[in-house]
C-alpha positions as CSV (number, residue, x, y, z in Angstrom):
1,X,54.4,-211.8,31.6
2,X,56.1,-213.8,28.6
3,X,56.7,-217.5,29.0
4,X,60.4,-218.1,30.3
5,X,62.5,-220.7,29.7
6,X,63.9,-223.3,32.0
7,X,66.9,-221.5,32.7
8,X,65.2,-218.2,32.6
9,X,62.4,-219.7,35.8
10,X,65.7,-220.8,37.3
11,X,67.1,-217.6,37.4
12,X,64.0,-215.9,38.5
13,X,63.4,-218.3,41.2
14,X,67.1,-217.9,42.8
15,X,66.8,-214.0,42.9
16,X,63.6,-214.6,44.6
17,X,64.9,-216.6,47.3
18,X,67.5,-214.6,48.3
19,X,65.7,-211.0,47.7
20,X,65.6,-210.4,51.5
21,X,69.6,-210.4,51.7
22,X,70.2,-209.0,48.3
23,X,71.2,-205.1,49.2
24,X,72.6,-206.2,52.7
25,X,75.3,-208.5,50.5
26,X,75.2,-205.9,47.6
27,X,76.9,-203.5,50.3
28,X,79.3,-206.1,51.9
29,X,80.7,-208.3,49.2
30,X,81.3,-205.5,46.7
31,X,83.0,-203.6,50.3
32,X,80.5,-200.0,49.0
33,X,81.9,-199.5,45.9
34,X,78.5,-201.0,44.3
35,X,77.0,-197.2,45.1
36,X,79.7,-195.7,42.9
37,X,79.2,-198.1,40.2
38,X,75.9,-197.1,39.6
39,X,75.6,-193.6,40.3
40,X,78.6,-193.4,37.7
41,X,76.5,-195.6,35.2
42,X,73.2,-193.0,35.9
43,X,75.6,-190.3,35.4
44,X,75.6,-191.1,31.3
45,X,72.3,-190.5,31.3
46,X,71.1,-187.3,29.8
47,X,67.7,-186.9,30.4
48,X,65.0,-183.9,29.3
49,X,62.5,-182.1,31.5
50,X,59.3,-184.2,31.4
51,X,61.2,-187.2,30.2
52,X,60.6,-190.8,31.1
53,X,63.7,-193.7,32.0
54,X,63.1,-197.4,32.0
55,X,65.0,-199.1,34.6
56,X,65.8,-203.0,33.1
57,X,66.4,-205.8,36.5
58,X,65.5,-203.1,38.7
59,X,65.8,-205.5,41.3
60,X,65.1,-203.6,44.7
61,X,65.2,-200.7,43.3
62,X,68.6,-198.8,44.1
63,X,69.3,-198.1,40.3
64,X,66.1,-196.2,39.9
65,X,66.3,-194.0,43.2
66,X,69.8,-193.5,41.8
67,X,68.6,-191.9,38.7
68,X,65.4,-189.9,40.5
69,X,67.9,-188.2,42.8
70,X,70.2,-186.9,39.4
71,X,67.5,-186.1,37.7
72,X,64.6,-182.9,37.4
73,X,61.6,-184.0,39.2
74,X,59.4,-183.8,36.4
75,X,61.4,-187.2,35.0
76,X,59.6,-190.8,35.5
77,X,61.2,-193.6,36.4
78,X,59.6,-196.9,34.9
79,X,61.5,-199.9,37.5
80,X,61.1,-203.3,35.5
81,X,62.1,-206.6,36.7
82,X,61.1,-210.6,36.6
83,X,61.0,-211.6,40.5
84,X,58.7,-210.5,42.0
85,X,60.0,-210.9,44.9
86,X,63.0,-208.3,44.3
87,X,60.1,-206.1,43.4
88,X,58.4,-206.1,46.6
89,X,61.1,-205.0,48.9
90,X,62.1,-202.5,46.0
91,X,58.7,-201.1,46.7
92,X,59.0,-201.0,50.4
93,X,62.0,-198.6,49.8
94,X,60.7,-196.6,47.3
95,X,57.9,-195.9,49.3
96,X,59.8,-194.7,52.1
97,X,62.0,-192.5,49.9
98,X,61.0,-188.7,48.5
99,X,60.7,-190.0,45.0
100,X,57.5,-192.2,45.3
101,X,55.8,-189.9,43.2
102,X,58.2,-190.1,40.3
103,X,59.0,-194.4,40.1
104,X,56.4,-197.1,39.5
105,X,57.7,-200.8,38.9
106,X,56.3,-203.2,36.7
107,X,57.7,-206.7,36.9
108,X,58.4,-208.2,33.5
109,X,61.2,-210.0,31.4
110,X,64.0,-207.8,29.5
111,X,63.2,-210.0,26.0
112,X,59.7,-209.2,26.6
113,X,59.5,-204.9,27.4
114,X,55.3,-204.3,28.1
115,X,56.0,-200.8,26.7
116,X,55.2,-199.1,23.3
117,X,58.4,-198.1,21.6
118,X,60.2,-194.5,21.3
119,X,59.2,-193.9,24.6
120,X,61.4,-193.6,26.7
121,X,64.7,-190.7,27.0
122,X,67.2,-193.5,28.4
123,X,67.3,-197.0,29.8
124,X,69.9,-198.6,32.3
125,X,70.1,-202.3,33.8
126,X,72.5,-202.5,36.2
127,X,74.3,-206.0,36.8
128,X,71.7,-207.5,35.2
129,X,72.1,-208.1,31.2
130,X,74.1,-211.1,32.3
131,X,70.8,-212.5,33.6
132,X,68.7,-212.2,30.4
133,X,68.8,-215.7,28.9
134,X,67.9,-214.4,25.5
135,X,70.8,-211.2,25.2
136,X,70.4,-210.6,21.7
137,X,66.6,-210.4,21.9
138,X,67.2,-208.1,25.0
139,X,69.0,-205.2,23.7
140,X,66.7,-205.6,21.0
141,X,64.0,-204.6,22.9
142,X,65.9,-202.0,25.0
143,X,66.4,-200.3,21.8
144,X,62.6,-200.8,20.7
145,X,61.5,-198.6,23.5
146,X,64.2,-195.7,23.2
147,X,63.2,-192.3,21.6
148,X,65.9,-192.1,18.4
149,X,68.6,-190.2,20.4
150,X,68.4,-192.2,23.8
151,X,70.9,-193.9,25.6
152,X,71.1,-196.9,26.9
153,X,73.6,-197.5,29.8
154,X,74.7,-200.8,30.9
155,X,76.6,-201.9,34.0
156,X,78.1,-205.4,34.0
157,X,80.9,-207.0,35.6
158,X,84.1,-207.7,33.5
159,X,87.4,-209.3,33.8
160,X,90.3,-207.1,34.7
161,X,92.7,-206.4,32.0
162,X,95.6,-206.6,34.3
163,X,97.4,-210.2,34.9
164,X,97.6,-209.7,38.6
165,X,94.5,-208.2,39.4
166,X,92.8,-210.6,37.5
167,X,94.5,-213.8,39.8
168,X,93.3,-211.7,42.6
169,X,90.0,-211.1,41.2
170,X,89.0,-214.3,40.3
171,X,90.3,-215.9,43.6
172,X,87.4,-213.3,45.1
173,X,85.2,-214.3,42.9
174,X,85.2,-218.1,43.0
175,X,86.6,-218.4,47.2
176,X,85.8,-215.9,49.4
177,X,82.4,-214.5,47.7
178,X,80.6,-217.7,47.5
179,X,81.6,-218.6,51.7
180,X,80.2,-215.1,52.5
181,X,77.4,-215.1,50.5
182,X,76.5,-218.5,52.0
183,X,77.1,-217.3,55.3
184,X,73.7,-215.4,54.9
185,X,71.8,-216.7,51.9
186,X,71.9,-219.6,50.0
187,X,75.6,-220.3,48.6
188,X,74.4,-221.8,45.1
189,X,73.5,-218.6,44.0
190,X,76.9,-216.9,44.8
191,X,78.5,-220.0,42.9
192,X,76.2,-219.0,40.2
193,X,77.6,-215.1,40.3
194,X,81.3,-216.1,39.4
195,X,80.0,-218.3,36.8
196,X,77.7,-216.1,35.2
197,X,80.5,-213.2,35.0
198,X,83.4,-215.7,33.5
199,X,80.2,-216.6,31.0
200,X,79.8,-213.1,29.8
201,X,81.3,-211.9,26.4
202,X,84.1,-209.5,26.4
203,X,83.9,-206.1,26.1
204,X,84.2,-206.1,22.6
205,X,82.1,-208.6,21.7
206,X,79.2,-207.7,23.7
207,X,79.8,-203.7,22.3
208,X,79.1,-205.6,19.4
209,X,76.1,-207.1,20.3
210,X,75.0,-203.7,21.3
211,X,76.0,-202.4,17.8
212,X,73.9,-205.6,16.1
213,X,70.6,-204.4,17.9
214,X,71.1,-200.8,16.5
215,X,72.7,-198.9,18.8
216,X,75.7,-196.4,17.2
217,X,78.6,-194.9,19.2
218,X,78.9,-197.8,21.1
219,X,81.7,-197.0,24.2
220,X,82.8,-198.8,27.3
221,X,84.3,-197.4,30.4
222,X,86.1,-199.9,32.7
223,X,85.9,-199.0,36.2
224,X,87.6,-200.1,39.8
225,X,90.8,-201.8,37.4
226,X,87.9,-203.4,34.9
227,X,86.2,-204.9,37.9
228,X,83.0,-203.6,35.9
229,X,82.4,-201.9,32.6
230,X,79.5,-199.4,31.8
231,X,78.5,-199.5,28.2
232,X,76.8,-196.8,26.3
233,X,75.1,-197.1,22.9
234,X,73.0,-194.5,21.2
235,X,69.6,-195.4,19.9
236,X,69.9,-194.6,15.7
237,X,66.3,-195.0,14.9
């Protein structure tokens, strides 16, 4: 696997200490709606008999069961990620699921895809782009490995358009999530969630960025009042 950076074995090593926790506090500090986020996000996907989808920050793997129950079974799921950890319980579930035959997981940075290119039909990372140290060089490589026509979907948090909300939101974010989330796992790492989010480019710059690394027809859908947005960018090559 490529060299990371400090901030990159940082990252990596938080999301491997608290891997064990990680869909238990998926479930409760997002109250459920995580499952709709994503199976919305998969839902953008429009992929071919026989085709192949790359799964960026797979994490334990929920993304990429996600996409193998919408899609024919003659589609391969690809499940990429850094931590090994997050890997190994992803594994644990995918093994006990009905689509072990159609996901294999590979653990490896976003900047750094071990994959040739124009292979894959589409490619999703799922609250994870905002973990990739190196964004630019990222998407590059998402679109890299995209057949010319492919779509890469991304799910990220966002910052709700509306005033009130927003005070709401951001209360959430910065209070309560960070006690609950220490309540089982280690707190620095739900400190490190708000921050990361308030961190992220807007919607429109980060559409942009999408547009720099090649993508075309570049469109964002907020969801749950902006709570999270789900990019969409065409691969033009």
């Amino acid at each position: 696997m490529t060299n990371l950076t400090d901030k990159g074995r940082g990252i990596r090593d938080m999301f491997q200490n608290i891997a064990p926790q990680y869909d238990l506090l998926n479930r409760v500090l997002s109250f459920g709606i995580d499952r709709h986020w994503r199976t919305f996000a998969v839902r953008q996907l429009q992929i071919p008999e026989n085709g192949m989808v790359l799964d960026i920050a797979t994490g334990t793997g929920d993304v990429a069961l996600t996409i193998a129950a919408k899609t024919p079974d003659s589609v391969t799921i690809i499940g990429e990620d850094f931590t090994q950890g997050m890997l190994l319980y992803g594994q644990e579930k995918i093994a006990a699921s009905p689509y072990r035959h159609r996901i294999k997981l590979v653990n490896a940075p976003c900047e750094s895809i071990p994959h040739p290119g124009s292979l894959f039909d589409g490619i999703t990372i799922a609250f994870g782009i905002r973990n990739v140290v190196d964004r630019a060089a990222g998407l590059r490589e998402m679109f890299r490995v995209l057949k010319p026509g492919g779509l890469a979907v991304v799910l990220e948090f966002s910052t709700p358009r509306s005033r009130l909300f927003r005070a709401l939101y951001y209360f959430y974010f910065r209070r309560i999530l960070p006690a609950i989330g220490g309540l089982f796992s280690r707190r620095s790492a739900y400190q490190y969630l708000p921050d990361s989010v308030l961190e992220f480019p807007s919607r429109e710059q980060f559409s942009r960025m999408m547009t720099d690394a090649g993508f075309k027809n570049v469109q964002a859908h907020d969801l749950t009042f902006g709570i999270v947005t789900v990019y969409v960018g065409t691969c033009s090559g």
